[in-house]
C-alpha positions as CSV (number, residue, x, y, z in Angstrom):
1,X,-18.0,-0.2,4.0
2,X,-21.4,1.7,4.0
3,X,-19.3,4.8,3.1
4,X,-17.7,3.3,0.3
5,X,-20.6,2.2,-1.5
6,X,-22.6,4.8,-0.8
7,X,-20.0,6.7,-2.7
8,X,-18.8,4.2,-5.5
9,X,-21.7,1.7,-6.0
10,X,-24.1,1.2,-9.3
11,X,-27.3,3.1,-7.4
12,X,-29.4,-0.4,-9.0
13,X,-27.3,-2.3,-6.6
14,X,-27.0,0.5,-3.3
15,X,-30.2,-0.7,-1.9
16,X,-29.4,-4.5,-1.6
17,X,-25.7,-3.8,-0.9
18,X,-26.6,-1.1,2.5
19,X,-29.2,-4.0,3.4
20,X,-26.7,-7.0,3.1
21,X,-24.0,-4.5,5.5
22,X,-26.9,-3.9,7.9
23,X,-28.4,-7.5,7.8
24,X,-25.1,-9.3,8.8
25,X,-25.9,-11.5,5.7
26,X,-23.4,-12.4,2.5
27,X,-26.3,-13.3,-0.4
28,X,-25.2,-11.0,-2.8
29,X,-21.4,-10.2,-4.3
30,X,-20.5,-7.2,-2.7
31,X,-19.0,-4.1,-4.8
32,X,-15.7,-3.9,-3.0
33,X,-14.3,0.0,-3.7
34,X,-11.3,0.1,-2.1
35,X,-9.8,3.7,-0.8
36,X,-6.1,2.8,-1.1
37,X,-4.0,-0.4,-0.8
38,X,-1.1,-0.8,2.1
39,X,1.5,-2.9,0.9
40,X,4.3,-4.6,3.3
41,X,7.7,-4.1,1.6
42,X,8.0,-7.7,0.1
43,X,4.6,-7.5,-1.8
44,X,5.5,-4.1,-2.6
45,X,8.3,-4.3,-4.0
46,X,7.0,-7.2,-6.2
47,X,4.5,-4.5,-7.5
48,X,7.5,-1.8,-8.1
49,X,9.0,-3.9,-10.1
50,X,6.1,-5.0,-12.0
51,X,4.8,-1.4,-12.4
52,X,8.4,-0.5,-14.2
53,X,8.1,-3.5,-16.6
54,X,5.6,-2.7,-17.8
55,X,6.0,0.7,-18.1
56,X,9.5,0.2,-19.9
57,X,7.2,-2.5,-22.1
58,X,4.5,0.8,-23.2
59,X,7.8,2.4,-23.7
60,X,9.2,-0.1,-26.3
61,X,6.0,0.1,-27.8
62,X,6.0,4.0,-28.5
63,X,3.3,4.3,-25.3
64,X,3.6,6.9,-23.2
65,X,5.1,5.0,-19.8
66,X,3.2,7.8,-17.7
67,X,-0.6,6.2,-17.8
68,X,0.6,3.0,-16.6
69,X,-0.3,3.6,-12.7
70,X,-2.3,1.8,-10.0
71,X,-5.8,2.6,-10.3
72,X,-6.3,2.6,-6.6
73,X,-4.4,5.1,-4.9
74,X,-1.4,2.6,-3.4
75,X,1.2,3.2,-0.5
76,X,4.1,1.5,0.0
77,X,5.0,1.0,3.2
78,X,8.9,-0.5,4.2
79,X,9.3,-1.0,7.4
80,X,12.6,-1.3,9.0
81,X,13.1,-2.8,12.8
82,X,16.2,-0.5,14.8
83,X,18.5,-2.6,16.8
84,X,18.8,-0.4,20.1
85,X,22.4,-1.1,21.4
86,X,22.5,1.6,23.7
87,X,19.7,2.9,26.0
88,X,18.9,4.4,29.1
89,X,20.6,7.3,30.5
90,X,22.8,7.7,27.7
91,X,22.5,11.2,26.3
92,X,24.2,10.1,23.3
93,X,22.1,7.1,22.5
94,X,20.1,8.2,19.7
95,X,23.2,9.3,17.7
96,X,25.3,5.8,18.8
97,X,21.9,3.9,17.3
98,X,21.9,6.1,14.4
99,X,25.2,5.4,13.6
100,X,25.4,1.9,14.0
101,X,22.6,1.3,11.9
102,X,24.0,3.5,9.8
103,X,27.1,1.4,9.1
104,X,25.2,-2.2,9.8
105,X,22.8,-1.0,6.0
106,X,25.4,1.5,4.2
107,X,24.7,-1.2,1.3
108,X,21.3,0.1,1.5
């Protein structure tokens, strides 16, 4: 956090701001500059979405579609559980997992 203001914060406000981090207190708003934003896959894709509407919107509109971004950097992250059917000593297991998962999200 100290890092991040030290960085990003109105110098008028640094001093107070290091000295509520160091003090353990919460008197003041603190400037919140955040680096990057993780999102799970559902909240996400929500954003996806929401980013191409409004893009296609600019678009309509005779805007140029391309300066409509996050103005954090953002990553989306989709995470994706394997079913492990076979295991063990199976030399082959990797490519028997592979292809079952395969065929279980060919939709995907």
């Amino acid at each position: 956090l100290a890092e991040q203001l030290v960085r990003r914060c109105d110098p008028a406000a640094l001093e107070d701001s290091l000295k509520q981090i160091i003090e353990c207190k919460s008197d003041l708003d603190f400037p919140w500059y955040p680096a990057r934003v993780v999102c799970h896959d559902i909240l996400g894709q929500t954003a996806l979405v929401d980013l191409a509407g409004l893009r296609d919107a600019i678009a309509d509109q005779g805007g140029d579609p391309a300066k409509v971004n996050p103005v954090v950097e953002t990553q989306l992250i989709v995470d994706h559980s394997l079913a492990v059917e076979h295991a063990g000593f199976d030399s082959q297991a990797f490519d028997k997992n592979r292809a079952i998962e395969e065929r279980r999200n060919e939709d995907r």
